[in-house]
N, C-alpha and C positions, 0 to 999 in steps of 0.2 A: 648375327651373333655366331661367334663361334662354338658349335658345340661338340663336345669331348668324344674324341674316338672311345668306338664301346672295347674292354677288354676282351683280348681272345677267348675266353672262356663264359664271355657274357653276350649274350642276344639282342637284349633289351635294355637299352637306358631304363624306362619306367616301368613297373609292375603297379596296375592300377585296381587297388579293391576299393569296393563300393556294394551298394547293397540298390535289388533291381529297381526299387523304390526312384535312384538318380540315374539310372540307365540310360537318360535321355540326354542329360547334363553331360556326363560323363562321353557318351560319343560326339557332342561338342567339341569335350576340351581334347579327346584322343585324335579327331581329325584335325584340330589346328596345331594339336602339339607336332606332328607328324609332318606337317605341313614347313612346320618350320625344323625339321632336321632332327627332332626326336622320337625314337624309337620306341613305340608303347605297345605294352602286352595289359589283356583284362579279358574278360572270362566268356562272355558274349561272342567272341570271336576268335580267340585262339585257345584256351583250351578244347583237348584232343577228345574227341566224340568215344565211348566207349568205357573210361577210367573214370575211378572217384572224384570229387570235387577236390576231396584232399589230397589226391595225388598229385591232380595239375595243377593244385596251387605251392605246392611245394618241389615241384618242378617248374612252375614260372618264378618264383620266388627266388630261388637260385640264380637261376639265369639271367636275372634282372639287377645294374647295380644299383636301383632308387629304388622306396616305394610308395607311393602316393597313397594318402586316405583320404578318399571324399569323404566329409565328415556331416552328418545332419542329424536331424533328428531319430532317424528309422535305421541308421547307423547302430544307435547305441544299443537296439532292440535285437541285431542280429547277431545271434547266434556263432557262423561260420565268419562274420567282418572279426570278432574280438579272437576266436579262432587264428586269422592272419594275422590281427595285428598281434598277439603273442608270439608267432613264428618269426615272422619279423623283428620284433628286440632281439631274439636269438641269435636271429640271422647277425644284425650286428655285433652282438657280443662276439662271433665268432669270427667275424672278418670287417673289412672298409664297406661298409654299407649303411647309406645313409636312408632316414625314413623323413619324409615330406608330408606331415598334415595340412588338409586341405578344407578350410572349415565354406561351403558353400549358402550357409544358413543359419540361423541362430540357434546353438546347442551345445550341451555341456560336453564338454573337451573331455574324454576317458582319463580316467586317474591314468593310466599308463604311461600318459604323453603328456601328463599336466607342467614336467621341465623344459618341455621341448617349446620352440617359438613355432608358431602356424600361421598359415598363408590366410589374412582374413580378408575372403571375398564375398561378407554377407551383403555387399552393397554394389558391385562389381557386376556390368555385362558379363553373361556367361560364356559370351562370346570374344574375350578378353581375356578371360583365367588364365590364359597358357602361357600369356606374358611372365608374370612372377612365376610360375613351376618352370617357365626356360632358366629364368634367372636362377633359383635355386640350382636347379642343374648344372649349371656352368660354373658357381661358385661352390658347389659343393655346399650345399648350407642354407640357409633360411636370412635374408637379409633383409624382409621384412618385416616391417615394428607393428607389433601388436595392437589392437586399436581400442582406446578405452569406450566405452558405450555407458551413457548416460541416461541410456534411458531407462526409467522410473525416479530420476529426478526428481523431488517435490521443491517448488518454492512455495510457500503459504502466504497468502497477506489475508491480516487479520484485523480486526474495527478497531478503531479509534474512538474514545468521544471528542468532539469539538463543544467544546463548554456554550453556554450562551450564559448574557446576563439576566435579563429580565424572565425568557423564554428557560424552557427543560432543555438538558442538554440533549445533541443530538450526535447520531452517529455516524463517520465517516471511513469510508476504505480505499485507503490508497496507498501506492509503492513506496517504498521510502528509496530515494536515491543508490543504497545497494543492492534492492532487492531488485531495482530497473535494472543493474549491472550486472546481477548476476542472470535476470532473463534474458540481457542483448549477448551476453557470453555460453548463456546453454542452450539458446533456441534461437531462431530465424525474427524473432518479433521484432516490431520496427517500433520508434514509441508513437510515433499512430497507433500502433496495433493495441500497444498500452492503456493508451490513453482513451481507446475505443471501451477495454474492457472496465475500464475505470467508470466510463460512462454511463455502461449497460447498468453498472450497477446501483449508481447514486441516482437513475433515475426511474430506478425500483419502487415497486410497492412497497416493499420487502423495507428499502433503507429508507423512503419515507416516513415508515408510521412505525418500525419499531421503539425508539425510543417513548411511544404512548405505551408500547403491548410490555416493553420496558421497565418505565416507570410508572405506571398506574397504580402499582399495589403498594410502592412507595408515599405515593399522593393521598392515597385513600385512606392508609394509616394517619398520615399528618393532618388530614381534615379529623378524623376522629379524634387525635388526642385535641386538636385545635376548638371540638366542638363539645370534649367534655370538660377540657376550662372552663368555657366560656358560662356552660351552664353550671357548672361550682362557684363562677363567679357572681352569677346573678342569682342564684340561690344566698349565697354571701350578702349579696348586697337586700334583698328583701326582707331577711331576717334581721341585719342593721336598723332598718326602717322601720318596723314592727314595732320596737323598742320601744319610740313613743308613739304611737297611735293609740285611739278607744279598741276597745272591745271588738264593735263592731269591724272597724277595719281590721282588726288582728284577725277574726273569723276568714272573714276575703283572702288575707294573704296570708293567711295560714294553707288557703286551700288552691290559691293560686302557689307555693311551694311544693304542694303533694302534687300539682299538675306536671310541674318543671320536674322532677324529681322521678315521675311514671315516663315520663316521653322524654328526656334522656336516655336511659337504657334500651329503651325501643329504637329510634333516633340509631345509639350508637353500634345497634345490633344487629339492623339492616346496613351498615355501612361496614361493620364487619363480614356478614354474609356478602355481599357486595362483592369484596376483596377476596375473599374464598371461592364464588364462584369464577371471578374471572380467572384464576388462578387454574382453577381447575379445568374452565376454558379451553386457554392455550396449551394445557397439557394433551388434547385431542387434535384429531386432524380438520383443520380449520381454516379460516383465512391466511395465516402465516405459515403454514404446510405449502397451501395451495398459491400466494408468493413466491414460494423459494424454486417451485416447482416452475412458476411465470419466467424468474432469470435463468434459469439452467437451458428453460427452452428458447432463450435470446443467445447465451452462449453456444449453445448446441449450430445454431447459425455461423455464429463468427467460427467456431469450427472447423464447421461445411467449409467455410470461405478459406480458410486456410492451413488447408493438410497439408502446405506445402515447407508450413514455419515450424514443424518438430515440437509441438508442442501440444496438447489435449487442455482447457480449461474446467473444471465444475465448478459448481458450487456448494455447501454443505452447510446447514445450519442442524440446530438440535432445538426440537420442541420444550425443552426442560428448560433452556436459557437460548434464547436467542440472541444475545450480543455474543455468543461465542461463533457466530459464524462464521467462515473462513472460504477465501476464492483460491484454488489449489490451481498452479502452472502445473503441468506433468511433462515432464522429458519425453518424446518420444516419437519416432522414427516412422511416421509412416505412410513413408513411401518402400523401405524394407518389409515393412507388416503386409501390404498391398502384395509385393511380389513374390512373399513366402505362400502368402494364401493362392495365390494364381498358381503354385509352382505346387502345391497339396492339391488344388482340384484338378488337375490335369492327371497328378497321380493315382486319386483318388475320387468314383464317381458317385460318392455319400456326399461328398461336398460340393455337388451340384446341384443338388435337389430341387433347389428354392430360383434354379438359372430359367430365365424365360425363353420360349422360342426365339431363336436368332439373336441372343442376347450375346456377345461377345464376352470373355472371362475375364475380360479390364472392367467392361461394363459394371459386370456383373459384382468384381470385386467392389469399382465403387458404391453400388447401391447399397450392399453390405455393408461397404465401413460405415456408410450413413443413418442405416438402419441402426446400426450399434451404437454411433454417437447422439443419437438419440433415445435409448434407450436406457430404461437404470441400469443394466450392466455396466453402462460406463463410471458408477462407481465402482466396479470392481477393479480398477486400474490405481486405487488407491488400499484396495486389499492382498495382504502378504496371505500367502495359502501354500500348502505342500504339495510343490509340483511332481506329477511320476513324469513327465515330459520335458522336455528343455523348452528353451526360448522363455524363461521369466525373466524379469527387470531387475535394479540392482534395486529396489525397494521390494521385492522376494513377492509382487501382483506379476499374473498374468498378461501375456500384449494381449493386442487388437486381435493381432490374427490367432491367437491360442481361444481368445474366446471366443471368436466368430467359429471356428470350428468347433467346439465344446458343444455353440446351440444349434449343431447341425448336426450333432450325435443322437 
């Protein structure tokens, strides 16, 4: 690649700020950038021993005709970065000087540069970034396309009844033709994969026997009104009878009337408590709690088995009605979550705490995501919350790795 003579009056193609937090990143990208014929200034190594911070940044900043901003999380928190990056608009407003965001990890982009296109290498060897910041360089400009991120995604599939005739109807959950399209289109899932979770589910406790936990209090009702006819009716029909009989028998069925008559309401009283109590039942933590509980830790498997297809499964029902249950896809990246979290515990040694002797920090990350997809945290990946930190999904929950660091705080 050709790259651009520096002008007379300039030193440096690139003026690189960063905040110490990617100091490690960043002399990655300055030795290959250098490597390949551009000339980078950042603070580590050339500014001059003795002066303020803000002097040699506003003396490399001059000197320099780009400026790069590794852009991350701990970016937005400092102080002296938002410092440069306002000197920097300046700097352009006063002259040809172009500014290059350089977004390294999942975070909210400064109002300041929110018109500007940035170089997005949240998914990107670090050892590769200096490709696209050549490119920019050479074209004077940002010529690559921003990347939409899907993750927090929901697709929901939700029950069905499958009628019967003879039989209560019972209940089914499964994908309807566009909701398979839209999961081969937002995530890795194969329809094996589909058809795997489809299975997990129909061969549930859970979709088994709900349609009893369902309609019982349905049934129970229909036997009572069914069983206080029947005794109005033969009430009905013994006082018909009555009519003509002696004396004597009218005595009998006079008193076989006040028998039917007492044990009815008793009869229908216990069939209303009955109904009541079941009802009351299910509204505790019970055998359909402790189902719903059974499939979650069978998805929690299929999971495990494939963090590699972009997508997280639960499951969620509600003790108040159980056929509202719902199997949730979730959009979501994580093999990115994996590498943010490896790239914070290197920076940071709070987030090692839980690492075992000689455990390696890929290890280590994987046991952690496992840990957490196994855990009820992973419904929080369906809860929007007010983040102070970047990296949330477009459904406004927390990632993996935001919460795996959260329970190491």
């Amino acid at each position: 690649m050709n790259i651009p003579h520096l002008p007379r009056e300039k030193d440096y193609h690139v003026f690189v700020c960063h905040v110490n937090e990617n100091v490690h990143e960043v002399r990655t990208i300055v030795t290959n950038l250098e490597k390949g014929g551009v000339k980078c200034c950042y603070d580590e190594r050339d500014f001059t021993a003795g002066r303020s911070i803000l002097e040699n940044m506003l003396e490399k900043i001059n000197e320099s005709v780009h400026m790069l901003f590794v852009l991350s999380e701990d970016f937005s928190k400092s102080r002296f970065a938002k410092h440069e990056l306002e000197e920097a608009i300046h700097q352009q407003i006063r002259e040809d000087f172009s500014i290059i965001p350089l977004k390294i990890e999942p975070c909210d982009v400064p109002q300041i540069l929110k018109n500007k296109t940035y170089i997005d290498c949240e998914n990107d060897d670090i050892t590769k970034v200096h490709h696209k910041i050549i490119e920019a360089v050479i074209d004077n400009g940002l010529k690559t396309q921003m990347k939409a991120d899907d993750s927090g995604k929901m697709i929901s599939i939700s029950m069905s009844i499958q009628s019967g005739c003879l039989s209560m109807p019972k209940y089914e959950m499964r994908c309807t033709p566009d909701e398979r399209l839209e999961i081969s289109r937002k995530t890795k899932l194969t329809e094996e994969d589909i058809n795997e979770l489809e299975s997990i589910v129909k061969e549930s406790y859970f979709m088994k026997n709900i349609h009893i936990y369902d309609f019982f209090p349905h049934i129970t009702c229909l036997l009572l009104v069914l069983y206080l006819m029947l005794s109005l009716a033969v009430m009905m029909f013994m006082v018909y009878t009555m009519l003509d009989t002696s004396r004597t028998d009218s005595a009998s069925g006079g008193f076989a009337i006040l028998l039917v008559s007492v044990i009815s309401p008793v009869v229908a009283t216990i069939l209303s408590m009955g109904c009541c109590c079941w009802k009351k039942q299910t509204k505790n933590v019970n055998l359909m709690v402790k189902a719903t509980k059974a499939v979650q830790r069978q998805l929690w498997s299929f999971n495990r088995n494939c963090q590699d297809k972009d997508a997280i499964v639960v499951f969620q029902s509600t003790h108040i009605v159980w056929s509202t249950a719902t199997m949730k896809i979730i959009v979501i990246n994580l093999r990115r979550c994996k590498d943010l979290f490896i790239r914070k515990c290197e920076q940071r040694e709070e987030f090692q705490k839980r690492r075992r002797e000689g455990e390696t920090l890929n290890d280590y990350a994987d046991r952690m995501i496992n840990w957490l997809l196994c855990s009820k945290d992973i419904y929080l990946l369906d809860k929007p919350r007010q983040l102070q930190r970047g990296h949330s999904m477009i459904n406004g929950a927390p990632c993996i790795c935001l919460l795996l660091r959260d329970s190491l705080l």
